[in-house]
ZADOFI-492740 format. One record per residue (C-alpha): residue in three letters; x, y, z. Coordinates in steps of 0.05 Angstrom, whole numbers, plus 5000, padded with zeros to 4 digits. Layout:
<sites>
<residuo = ALA, u = X, v = Y, w = Z> .
...
</sites>
This chain:
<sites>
<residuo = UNK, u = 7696, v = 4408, w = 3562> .
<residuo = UNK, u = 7772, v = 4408, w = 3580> .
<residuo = UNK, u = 7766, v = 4469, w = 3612> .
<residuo = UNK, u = 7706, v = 4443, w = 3655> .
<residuo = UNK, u = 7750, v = 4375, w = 3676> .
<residuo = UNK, u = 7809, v = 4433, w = 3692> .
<residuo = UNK, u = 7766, v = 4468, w = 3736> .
<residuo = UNK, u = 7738, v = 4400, w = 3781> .
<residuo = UNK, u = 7819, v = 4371, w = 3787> .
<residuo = UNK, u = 7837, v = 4439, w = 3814> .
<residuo = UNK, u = 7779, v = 4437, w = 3866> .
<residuo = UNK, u = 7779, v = 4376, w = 3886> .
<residuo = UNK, u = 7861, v = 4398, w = 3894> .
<residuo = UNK, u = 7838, v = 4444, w = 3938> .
<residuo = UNK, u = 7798, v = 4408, w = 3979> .
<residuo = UNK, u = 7846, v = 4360, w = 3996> .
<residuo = UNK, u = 7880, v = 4370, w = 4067> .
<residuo = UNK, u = 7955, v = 4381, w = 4081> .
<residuo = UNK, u = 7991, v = 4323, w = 4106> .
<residuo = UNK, u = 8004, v = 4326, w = 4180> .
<residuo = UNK, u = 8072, v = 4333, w = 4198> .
<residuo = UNK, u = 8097, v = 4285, w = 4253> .
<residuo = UNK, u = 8075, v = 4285, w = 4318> .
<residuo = UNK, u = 8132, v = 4293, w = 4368> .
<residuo = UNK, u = 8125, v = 4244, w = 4441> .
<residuo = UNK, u = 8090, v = 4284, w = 4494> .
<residuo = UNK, u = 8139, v = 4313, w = 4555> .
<residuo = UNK, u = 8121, v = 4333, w = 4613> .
<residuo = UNK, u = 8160, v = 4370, w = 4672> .
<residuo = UNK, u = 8209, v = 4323, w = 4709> .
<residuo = UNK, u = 8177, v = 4308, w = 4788> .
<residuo = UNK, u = 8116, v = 4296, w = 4817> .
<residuo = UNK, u = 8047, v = 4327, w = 4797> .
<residuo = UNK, u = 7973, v = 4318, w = 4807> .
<residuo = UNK, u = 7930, v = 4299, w = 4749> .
<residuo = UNK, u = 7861, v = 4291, w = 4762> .
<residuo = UNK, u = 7855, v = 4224, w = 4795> .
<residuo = UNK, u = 7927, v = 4205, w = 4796> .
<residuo = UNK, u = 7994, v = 4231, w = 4822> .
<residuo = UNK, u = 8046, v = 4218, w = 4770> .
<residuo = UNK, u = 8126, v = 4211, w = 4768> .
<residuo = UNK, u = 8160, v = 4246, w = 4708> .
<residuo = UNK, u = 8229, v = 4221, w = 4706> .
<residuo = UNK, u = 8294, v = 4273, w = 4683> .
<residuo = UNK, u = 8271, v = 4265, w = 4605> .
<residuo = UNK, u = 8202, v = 4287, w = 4618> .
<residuo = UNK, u = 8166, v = 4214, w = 4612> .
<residuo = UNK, u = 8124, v = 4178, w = 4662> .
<residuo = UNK, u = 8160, v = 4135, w = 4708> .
<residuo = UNK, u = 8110, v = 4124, w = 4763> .
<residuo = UNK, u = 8035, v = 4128, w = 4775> .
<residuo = UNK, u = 7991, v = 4123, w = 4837> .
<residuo = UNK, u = 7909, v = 4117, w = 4835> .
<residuo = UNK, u = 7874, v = 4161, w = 4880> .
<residuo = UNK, u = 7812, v = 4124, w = 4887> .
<residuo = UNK, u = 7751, v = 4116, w = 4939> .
<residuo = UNK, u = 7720, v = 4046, w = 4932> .
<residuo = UNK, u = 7681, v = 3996, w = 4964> .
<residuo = UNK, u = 7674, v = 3920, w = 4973> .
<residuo = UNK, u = 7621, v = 3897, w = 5024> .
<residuo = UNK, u = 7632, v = 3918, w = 5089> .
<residuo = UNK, u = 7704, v = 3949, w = 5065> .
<residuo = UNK, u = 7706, v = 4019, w = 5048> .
<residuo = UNK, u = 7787, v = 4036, w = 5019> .
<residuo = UNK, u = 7808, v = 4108, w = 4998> .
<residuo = UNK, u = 7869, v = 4134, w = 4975> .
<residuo = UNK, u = 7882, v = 4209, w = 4975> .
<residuo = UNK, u = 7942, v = 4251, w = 4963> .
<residuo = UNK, u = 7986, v = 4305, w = 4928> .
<residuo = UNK, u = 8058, v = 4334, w = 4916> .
<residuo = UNK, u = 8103, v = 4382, w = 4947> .
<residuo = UNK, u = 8108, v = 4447, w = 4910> .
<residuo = UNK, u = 8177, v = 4433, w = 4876> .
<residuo = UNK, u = 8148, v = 4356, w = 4859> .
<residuo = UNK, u = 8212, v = 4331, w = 4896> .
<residuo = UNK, u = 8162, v = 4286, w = 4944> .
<residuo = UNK, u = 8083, v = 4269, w = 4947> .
<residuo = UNK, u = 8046, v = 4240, w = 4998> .
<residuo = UNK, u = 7982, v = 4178, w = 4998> .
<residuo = UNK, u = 7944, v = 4172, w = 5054> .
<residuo = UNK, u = 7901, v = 4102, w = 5053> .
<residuo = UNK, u = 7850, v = 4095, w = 5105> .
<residuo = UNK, u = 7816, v = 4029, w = 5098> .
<residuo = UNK, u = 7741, v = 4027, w = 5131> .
<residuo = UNK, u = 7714, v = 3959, w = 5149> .
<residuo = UNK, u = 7631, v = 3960, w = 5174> .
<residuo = UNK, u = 7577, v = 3915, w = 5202> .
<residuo = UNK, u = 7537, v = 3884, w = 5149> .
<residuo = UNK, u = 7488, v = 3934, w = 5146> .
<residuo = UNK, u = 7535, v = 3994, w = 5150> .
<residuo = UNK, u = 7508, v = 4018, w = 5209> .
<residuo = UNK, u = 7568, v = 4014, w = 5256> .
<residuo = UNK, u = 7640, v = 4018, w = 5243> .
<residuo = UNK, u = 7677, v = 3962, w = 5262> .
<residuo = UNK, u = 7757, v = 3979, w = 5245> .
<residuo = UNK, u = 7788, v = 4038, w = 5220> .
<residuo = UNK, u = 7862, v = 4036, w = 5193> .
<residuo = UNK, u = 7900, v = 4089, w = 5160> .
<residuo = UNK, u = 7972, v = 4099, w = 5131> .
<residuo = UNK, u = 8008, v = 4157, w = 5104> .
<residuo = UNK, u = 8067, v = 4151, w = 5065> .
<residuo = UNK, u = 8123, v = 4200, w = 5035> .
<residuo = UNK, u = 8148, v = 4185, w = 4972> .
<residuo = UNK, u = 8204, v = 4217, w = 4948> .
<residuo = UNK, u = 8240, v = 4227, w = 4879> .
<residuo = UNK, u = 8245, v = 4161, w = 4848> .
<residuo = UNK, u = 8175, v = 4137, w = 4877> .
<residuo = UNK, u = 8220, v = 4104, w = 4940> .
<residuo = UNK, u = 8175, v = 4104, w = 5005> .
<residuo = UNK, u = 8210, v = 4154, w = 5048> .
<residuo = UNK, u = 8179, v = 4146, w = 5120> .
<residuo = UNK, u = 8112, v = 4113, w = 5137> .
<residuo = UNK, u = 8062, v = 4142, w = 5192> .
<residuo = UNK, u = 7996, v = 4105, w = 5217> .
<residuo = UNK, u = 7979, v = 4166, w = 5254> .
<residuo = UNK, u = 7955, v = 4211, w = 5202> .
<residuo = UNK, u = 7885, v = 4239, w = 5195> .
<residuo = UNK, u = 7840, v = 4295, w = 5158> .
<residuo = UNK, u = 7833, v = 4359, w = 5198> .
<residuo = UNK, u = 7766, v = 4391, w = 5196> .
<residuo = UNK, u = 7793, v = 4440, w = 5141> .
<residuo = UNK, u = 7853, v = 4427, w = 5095> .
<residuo = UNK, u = 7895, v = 4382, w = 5081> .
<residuo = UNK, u = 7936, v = 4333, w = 5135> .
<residuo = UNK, u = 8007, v = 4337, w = 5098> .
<residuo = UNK, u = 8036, v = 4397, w = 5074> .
<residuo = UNK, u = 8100, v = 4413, w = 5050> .
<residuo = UNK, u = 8150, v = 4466, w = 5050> .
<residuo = UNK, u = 8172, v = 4496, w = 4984> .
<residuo = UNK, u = 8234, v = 4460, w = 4984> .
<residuo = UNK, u = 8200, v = 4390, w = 5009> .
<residuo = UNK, u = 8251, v = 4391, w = 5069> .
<residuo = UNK, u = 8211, v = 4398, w = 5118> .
<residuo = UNK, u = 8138, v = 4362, w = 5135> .
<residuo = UNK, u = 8082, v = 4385, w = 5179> .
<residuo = UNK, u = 8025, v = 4333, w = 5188> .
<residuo = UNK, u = 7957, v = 4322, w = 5231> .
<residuo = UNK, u = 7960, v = 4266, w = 5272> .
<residuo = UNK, u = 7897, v = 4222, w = 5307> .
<residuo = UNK, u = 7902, v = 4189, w = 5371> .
<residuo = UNK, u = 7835, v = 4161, w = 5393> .
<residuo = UNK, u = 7802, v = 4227, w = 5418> .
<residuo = UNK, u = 7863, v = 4279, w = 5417> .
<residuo = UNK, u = 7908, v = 4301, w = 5353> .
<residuo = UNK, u = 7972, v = 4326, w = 5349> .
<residuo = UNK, u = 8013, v = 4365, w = 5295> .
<residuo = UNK, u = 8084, v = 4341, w = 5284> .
<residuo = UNK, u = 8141, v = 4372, w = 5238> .
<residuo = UNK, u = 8185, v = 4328, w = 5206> .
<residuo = UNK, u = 8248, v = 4321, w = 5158> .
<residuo = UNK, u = 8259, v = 4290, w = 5089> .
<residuo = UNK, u = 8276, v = 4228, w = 5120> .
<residuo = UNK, u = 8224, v = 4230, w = 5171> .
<residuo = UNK, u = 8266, v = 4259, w = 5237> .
<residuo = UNK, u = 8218, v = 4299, w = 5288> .
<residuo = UNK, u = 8225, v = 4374, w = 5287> .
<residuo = UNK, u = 8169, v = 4388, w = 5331> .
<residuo = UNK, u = 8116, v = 4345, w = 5358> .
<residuo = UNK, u = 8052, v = 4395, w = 5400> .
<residuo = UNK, u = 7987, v = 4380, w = 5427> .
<residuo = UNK, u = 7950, v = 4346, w = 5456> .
<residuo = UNK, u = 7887, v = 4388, w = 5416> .
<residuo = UNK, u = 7815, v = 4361, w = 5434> .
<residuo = UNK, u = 7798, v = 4385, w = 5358> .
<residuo = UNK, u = 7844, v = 4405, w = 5311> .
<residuo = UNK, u = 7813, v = 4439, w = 5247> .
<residuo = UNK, u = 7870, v = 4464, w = 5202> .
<residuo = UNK, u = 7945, v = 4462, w = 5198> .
<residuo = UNK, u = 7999, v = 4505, w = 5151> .
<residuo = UNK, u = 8072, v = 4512, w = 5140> .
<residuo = UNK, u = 8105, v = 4570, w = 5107> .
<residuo = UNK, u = 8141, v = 4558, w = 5044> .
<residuo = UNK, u = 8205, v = 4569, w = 5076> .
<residuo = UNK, u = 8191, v = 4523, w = 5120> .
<residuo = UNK, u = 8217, v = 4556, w = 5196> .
<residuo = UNK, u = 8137, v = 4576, w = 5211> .
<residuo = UNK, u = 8075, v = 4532, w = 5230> .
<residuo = UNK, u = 8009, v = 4543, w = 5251> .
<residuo = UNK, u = 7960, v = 4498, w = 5280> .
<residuo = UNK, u = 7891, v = 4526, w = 5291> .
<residuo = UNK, u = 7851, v = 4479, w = 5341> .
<residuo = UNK, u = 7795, v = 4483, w = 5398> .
<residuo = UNK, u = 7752, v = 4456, w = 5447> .
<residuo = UNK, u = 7683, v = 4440, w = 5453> .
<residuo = UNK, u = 7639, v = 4514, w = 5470> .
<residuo = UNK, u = 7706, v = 4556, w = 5466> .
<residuo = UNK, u = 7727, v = 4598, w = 5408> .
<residuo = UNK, u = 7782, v = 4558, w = 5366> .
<residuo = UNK, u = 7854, v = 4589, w = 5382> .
<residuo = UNK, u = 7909, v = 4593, w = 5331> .
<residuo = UNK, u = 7979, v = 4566, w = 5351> .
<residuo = UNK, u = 8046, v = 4595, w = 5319> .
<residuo = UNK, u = 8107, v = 4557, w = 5326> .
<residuo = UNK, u = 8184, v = 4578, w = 5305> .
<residuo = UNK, u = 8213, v = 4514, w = 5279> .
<residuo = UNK, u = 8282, v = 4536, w = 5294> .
<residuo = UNK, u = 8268, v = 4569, w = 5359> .
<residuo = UNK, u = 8214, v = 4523, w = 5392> .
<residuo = UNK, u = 8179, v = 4585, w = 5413> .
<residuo = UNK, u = 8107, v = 4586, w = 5413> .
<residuo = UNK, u = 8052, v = 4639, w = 5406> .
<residuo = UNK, u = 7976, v = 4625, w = 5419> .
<residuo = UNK, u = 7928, v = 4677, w = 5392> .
<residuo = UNK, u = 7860, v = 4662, w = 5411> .
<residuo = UNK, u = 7801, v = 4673, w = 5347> .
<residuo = UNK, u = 7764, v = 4730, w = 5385> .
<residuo = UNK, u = 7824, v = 4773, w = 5383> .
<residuo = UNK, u = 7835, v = 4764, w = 5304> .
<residuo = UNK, u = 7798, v = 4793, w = 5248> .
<residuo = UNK, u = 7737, v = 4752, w = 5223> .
<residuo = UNK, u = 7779, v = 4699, w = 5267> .
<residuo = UNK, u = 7829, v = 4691, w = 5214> .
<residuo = UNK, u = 7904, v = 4688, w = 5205> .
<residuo = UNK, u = 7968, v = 4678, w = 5176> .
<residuo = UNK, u = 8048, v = 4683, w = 5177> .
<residuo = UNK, u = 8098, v = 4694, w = 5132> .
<residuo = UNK, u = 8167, v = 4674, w = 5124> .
<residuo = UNK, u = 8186, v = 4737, w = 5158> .
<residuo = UNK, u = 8156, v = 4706, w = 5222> .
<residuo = UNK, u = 8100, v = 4759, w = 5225> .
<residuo = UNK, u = 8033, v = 4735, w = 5246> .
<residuo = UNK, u = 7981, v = 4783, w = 5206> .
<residuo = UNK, u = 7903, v = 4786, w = 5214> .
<residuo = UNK, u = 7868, v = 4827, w = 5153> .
<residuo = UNK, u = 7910, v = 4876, w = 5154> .
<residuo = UNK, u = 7948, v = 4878, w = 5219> .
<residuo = UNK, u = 8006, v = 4862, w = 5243> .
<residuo = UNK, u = 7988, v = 4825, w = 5314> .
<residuo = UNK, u = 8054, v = 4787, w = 5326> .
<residuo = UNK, u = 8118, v = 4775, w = 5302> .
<residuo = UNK, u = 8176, v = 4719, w = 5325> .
<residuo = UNK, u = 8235, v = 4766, w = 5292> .
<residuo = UNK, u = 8219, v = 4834, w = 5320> .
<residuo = UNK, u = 8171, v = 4880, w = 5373> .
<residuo = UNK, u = 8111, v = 4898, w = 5339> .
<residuo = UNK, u = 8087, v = 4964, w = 5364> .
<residuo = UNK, u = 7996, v = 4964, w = 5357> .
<residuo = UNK, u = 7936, v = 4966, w = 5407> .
<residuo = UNK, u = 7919, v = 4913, w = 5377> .
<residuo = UNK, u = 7986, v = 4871, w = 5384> .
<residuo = UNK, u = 8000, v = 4890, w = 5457> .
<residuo = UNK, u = 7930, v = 4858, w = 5473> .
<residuo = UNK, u = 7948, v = 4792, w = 5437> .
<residuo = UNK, u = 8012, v = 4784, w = 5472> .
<residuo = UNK, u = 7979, v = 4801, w = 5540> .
</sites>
């Protein structure tokens, strides 16, 4: 019999889970970040200091949205409100205002544009790697512009007028740009611009292949696997002497 009681104490011993040992605070890294339908402000011990609410919502006749996101070193992020306001039934849009804003380290609002809009493809605000330098899609009635700007909101280089404008980038370096745009029953045309320079180089779709392209932060502009332009140096192709013709 004591032998059976033995036996049950050491199972039920057994069964018995370890205590848990204590939990330390969650950290995360210091800067801005993304996280799902919030951007977020770690301060320099890792904890949250700041939080924005990306949200789409409506009331009535008022549609409001806020979108956004943070530059790759999470020195800055960006919110761009547009607030929609409609005719009763929603059939007619009645005002349309929008405001971008650059916040930088400590959640301070570093420059303010109303200009701001969504390109057909992308993103309006992107950042360099560094977050010094700014490009951005702007919307004036029926033409847009792209603009380049510092930290603190100074104009590096303002183009355009474009009658569309579908994408824009920045290279993480920062000194390169490209703003891909068109008009109505033309093929779009991609638009290269050196920061530092002010040099331009316009590279029409048909010349590009499957109409696509990119540069680097060695100023090269490269289509699948050619090189069909470069800001730094002569590049010697076929198909680069008819894109700079």
């Amino acid at each position: 019999m004591k032998s059976l009681i033995l036996v049950l104490t050491l199972a039920a011993s057994a069964a018995e889970p370890p205590p848990l040992p204590d939990m330390a605070v969650g950290h995360s890294t210091p800067g801005w970040s993304k996280q799902g339908k919030s951007l977020v402000l770690y301060d320099a011990d890792g904890n949250l200091s700041f939080e924005i609410g990306l949200l789409r919502e409506e009331n009535g006749p008022v549609t409001r949205e806020v979108t956004g996101g943070a530059s790759p070193d999470g020195k800055a992020a960006w919110t761009l409100e547009r607030k929609l306001t409609w005719n009763a039934s929603r059939s007619r849009l009645l005002d349309s205002r929008r405001v971008l804003k650059i916040h930088g380290s400590t959640a301070q609002t570093l420059w303010s544009d109303e200009s701001v809009d969504w390109p057909e493809k992308g993103e309006p605000v992107v950042f360099s790697d560094d977050s010094q330098t700014i490009l951005t899609a702007c919307h004036f009635g029926e033409s847009w512009s792209v603009e380049a700007r510092d930290w603190s909101g100074g104009t590096k280089l303002k183009t355009g007028p474009y009658p569309r404008l579908v994408s824009i980038a920045l290279t993480g370096g920062g000194r390169y740009a490209v703003a891909r745009w068109g008009v109505p029953d033309k093929s779009d045309t991609h638009s290269f611009f050196d920061l530092w320079t002010k040099n331009r180089k316009d590279i029409e779709t048909s010349e590009l292949t499957l109409g696509l392209a990119r540069i680097g932060d060695d100023g090269v502009v490269r289509s699948g696997r050619r090189d069909v332009y470069s800001f730094t140096k002569v590049v010697i192709s076929t198909a680069t002497e008819g894109a700079q013709k």
